[in-house]
Every structure is written in structure tokens, then in C-alpha cells.
C-alpha positions as CSV (number, residue, x, y, z in Angstrom):
1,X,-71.0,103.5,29.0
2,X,-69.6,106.4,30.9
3,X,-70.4,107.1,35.1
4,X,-73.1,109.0,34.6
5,X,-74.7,108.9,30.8
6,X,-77.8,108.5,30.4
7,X,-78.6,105.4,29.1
8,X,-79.9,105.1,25.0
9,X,-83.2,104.8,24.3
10,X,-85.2,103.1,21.6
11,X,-88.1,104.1,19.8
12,X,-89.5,107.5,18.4
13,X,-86.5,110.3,18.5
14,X,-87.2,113.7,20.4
15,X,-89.2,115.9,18.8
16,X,-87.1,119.0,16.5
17,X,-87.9,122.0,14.6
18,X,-88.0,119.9,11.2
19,X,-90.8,117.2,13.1
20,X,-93.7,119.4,12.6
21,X,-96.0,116.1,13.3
22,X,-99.0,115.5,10.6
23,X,-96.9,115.5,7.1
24,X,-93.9,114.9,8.2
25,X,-93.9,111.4,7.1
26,X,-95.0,112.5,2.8
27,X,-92.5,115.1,3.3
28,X,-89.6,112.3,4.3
29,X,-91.1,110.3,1.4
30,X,-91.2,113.3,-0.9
31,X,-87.6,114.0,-0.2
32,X,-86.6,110.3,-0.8
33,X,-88.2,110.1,-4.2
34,X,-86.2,113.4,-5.2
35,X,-82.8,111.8,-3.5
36,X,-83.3,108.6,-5.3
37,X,-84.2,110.2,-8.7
38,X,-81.2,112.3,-8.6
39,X,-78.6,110.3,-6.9
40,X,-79.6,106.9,-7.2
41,X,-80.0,104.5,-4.8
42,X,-75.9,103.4,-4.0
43,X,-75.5,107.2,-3.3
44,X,-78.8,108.1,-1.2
45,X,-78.3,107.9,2.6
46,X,-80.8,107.9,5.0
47,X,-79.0,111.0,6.2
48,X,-79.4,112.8,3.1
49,X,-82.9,112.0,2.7
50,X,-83.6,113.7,5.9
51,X,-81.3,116.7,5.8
52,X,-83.6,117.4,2.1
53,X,-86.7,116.7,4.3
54,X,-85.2,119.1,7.3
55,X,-85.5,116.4,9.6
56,X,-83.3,114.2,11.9
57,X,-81.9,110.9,10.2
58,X,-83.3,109.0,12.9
59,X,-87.1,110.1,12.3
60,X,-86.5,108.4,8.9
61,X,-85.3,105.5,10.4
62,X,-88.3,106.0,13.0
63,X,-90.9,106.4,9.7
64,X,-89.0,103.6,7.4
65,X,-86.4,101.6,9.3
66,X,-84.1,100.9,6.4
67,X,-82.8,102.6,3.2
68,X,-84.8,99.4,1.4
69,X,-87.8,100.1,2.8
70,X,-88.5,104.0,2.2
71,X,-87.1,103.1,-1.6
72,X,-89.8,100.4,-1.5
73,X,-92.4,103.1,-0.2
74,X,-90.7,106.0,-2.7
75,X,-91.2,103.8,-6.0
76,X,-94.9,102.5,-5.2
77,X,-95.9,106.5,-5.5
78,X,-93.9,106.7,-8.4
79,X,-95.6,103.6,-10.1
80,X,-98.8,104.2,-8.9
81,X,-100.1,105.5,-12.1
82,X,-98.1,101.9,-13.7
83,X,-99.8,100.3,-11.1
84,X,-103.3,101.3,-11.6
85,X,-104.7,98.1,-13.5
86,X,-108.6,98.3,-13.9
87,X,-108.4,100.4,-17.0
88,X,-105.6,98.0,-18.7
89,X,-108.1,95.0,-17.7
90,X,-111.1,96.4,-18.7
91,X,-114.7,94.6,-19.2
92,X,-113.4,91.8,-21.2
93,X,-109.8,90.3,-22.6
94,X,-110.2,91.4,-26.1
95,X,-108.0,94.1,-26.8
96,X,-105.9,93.3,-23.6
97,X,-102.5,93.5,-25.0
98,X,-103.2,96.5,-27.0
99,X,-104.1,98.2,-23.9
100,X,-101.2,97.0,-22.0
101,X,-99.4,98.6,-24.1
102,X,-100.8,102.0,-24.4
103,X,-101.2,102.4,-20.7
104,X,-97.5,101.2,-20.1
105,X,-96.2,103.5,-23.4
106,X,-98.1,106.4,-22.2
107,X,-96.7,106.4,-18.4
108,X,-93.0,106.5,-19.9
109,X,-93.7,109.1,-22.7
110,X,-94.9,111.3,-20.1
111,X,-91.6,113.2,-19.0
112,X,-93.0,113.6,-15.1
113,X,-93.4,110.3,-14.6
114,X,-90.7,109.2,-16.7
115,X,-87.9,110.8,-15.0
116,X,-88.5,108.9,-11.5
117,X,-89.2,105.8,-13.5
118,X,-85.8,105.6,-15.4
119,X,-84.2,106.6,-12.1
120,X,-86.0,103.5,-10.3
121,X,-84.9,101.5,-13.4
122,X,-81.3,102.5,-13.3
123,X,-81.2,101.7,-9.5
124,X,-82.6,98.3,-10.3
125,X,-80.2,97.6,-12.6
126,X,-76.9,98.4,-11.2
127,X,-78.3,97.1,-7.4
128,X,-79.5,94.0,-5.9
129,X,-81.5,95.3,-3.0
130,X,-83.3,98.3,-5.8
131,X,-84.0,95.3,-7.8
132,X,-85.6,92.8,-5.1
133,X,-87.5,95.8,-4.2
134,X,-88.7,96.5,-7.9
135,X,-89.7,92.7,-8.2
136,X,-91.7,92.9,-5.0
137,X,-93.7,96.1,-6.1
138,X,-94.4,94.6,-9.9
139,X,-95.4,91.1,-8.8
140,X,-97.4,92.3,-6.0
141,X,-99.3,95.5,-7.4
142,X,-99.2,94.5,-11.5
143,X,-98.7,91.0,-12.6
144,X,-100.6,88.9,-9.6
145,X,-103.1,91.3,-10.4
146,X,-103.2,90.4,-13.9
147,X,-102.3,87.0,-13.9
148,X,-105.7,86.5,-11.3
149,X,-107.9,87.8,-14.2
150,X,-106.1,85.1,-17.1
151,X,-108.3,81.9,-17.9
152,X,-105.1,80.1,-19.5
153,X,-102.6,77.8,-18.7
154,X,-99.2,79.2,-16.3
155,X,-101.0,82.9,-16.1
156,X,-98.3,83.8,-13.8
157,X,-95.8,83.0,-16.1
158,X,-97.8,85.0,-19.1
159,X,-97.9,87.9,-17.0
160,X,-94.5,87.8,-16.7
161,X,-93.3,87.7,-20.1
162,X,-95.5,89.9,-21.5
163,X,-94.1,92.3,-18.7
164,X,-90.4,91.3,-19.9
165,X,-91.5,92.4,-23.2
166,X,-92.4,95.8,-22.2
167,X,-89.4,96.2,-19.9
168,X,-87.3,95.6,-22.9
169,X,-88.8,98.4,-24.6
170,X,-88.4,100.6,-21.9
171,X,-84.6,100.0,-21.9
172,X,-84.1,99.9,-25.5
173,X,-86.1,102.8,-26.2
174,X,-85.9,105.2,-22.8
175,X,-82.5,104.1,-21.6
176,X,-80.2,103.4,-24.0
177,X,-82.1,105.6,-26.4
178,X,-81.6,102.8,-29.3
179,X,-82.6,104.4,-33.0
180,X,-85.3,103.7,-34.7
181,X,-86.7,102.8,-31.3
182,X,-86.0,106.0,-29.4
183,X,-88.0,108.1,-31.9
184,X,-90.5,105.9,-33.6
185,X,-94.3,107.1,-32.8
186,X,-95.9,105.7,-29.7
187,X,-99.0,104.4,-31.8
188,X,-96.6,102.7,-33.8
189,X,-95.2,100.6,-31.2
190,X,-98.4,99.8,-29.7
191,X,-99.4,98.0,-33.4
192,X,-96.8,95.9,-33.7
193,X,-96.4,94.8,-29.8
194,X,-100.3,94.9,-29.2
195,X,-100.8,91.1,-31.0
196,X,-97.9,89.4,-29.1
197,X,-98.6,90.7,-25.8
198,X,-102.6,89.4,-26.6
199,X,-101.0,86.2,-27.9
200,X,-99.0,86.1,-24.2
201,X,-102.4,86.8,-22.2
202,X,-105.0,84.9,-24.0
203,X,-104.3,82.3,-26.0
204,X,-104.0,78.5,-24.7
């Protein structure tokens, strides 16, 4: 350090025209989600995410701390609806699986919620830390939840594969865009996946 300088400090950066205090931490997060939809998560910097959010890199880092963690807080808003389990749980288990897999169907045949998800997807795929953080959201928010309400043997475990099984369809069908797949009805699907996914929930 130079005669002189004024030593670094640590902690919350000064204050700049783009820190406009309440909302300034959804409009960081807003930005992220449209960085790591468009450019994917090797090519989003935290200094791109806040020059789109008109704020200082180092009020992201203040907010978030790492690249992992405002992509960990970006795809929880993007799953949410995913994520959102009562209604796939219902009163009872009968008709689980074929609820499962309306729910999951419907999220992805919706094209505003589809876009991020593919993004999210694609990140996961091609990068270690996307993935670890798309394994911490799922197991957390989704399959603990579901596994918690199974009455049969290794529930974790059947929450799991019936999750790989729609995950499969999700790539087949919305990321590789595999024919018939890519284009056969959505009720369709759900028929002929509904009974295995039951089979993976309920029976012993």
C-alpha cells in the first residue's frame, strides 16, 4: 500500500446513483435471471449482472457474495411455480403420479416459464457448480418434500426416480426437441407416464 492511501475497507460499498436502497436487491436478482437466461451461467459475471441492474459489481457481491449463490437465489424464483408442491400432493396419493405429471408438463409447456427453465437446464448440464446448485434447489424444495409425505420403502430414492423420469422428458422433448416427443399432446404424455410415476410413489 502506498504513503498515504487510504486503507480498503470491507463490508457494504458506498452508496451510488444505481443503489436506490428498498428494491435494489429484486432488481439485482431480476437482472441475474435475464443474464443467466440469455448468457448462461460460464458467460454471466457478476459484473454484468450489475451493469444490467445499473448498479456497482460490488453491491452484488454485497447482496449475494458469489456468482453461485445469486444463480442459486435467480433459479428458486424461476422454479417457484415447479416448486409449489401442495397441489401435486393433494388430499390423498391416489392419482399422485398423474398429477406429477400434469403440474411438471404444464410449467414447461408454458413458454414464460419455460425459457428460464431450459436456460437453468442448459447451465446445469454443461457446469458443475449450475448443477450442484440445481441438486440443492430440487432436493431441498421438491423431492424431501415429497419423499416426507411417501409411506413406502426408500421414499427418497422414489422421489428421485420418478423426478429422473420427468427430467428425461424435459430433455428429450424441450431440449433436444426429439420427434414424436417434441410434438405429441401434453395429455398424451401424462397417460402413458402417469401409471409409472404412481407405481415409483406408492407401491411397496
Amino acid at each position: 500500500m502506498t504513503d498515504g492511501a487510504a486503507p480498503r475497507r470491507r463490508g457494504r460499498p458506498p452508496r451510488s446513483a444505481g443503489d436506490d436502497g428498498p428494491g435494489t436487491r429484486e432488481r439485482i436478482l431480476a437482472a441475474a435471471r435475464t443474464e443467466f437466461s440469455g448468457r448462461g451461467y460460464d458467460k454471466t459475471s457478476m459484473r454484468g449482472i450489475g451493469r444490467a441492474a445499473g448498479v456497482d459489481a460490488a453491491l452484488v457481491h454485497h447482496y449475494f457474495g458469489t456468482k453461485e449463490a445469486v444463480f442459486a437465489a435467480a433459479i428458486e424464483v424461476d422454479f417457484e411455480p415447479a416448486l409449489t408442491v401442495d397441489a401435486i400432493l393433494g388430499d390423498s396419493l391416489d392419482g399422485l403420479g398423474e398429477r406429477l405429471a400434469r403440474h411438471f408438463l404444464a410449467i414447461w409447456e408454458n413458454p414464460a416459464t419455460r425459457t428460464p427453465l431450459l436456460a437453468v437446464i442448459r447451465s446445469a448440464l454443461t457446469h458443475e457448480a449450475a448443477a450442484k446448485v440445481l441438486r440443492g434447489v430440487v432436493l431441498r424444495r421438491l423431492l424431501e418434500r415429497v419423499a416426507a409425505e411417501l409411506d413406502v420403502p426408500d421414499p427418497r430414492l422414489r422421489a428421485e426416480l420418478a423426478a429422473s423420469h420427468m427430467m428425461g422428458i424435459v430433455i428429450m422433448r424441450y431440449v433436444l426437441e426429439l420427434e414424436p416427443l417434441a410434438s405429441t399432446p401434453p395429455a398424451r404424455i401424462v397417460a402413458l407416464v402417469a401409471p409409472t410415476l404412481q407405481r415409483y410413489l406408492t407401491e411397496a
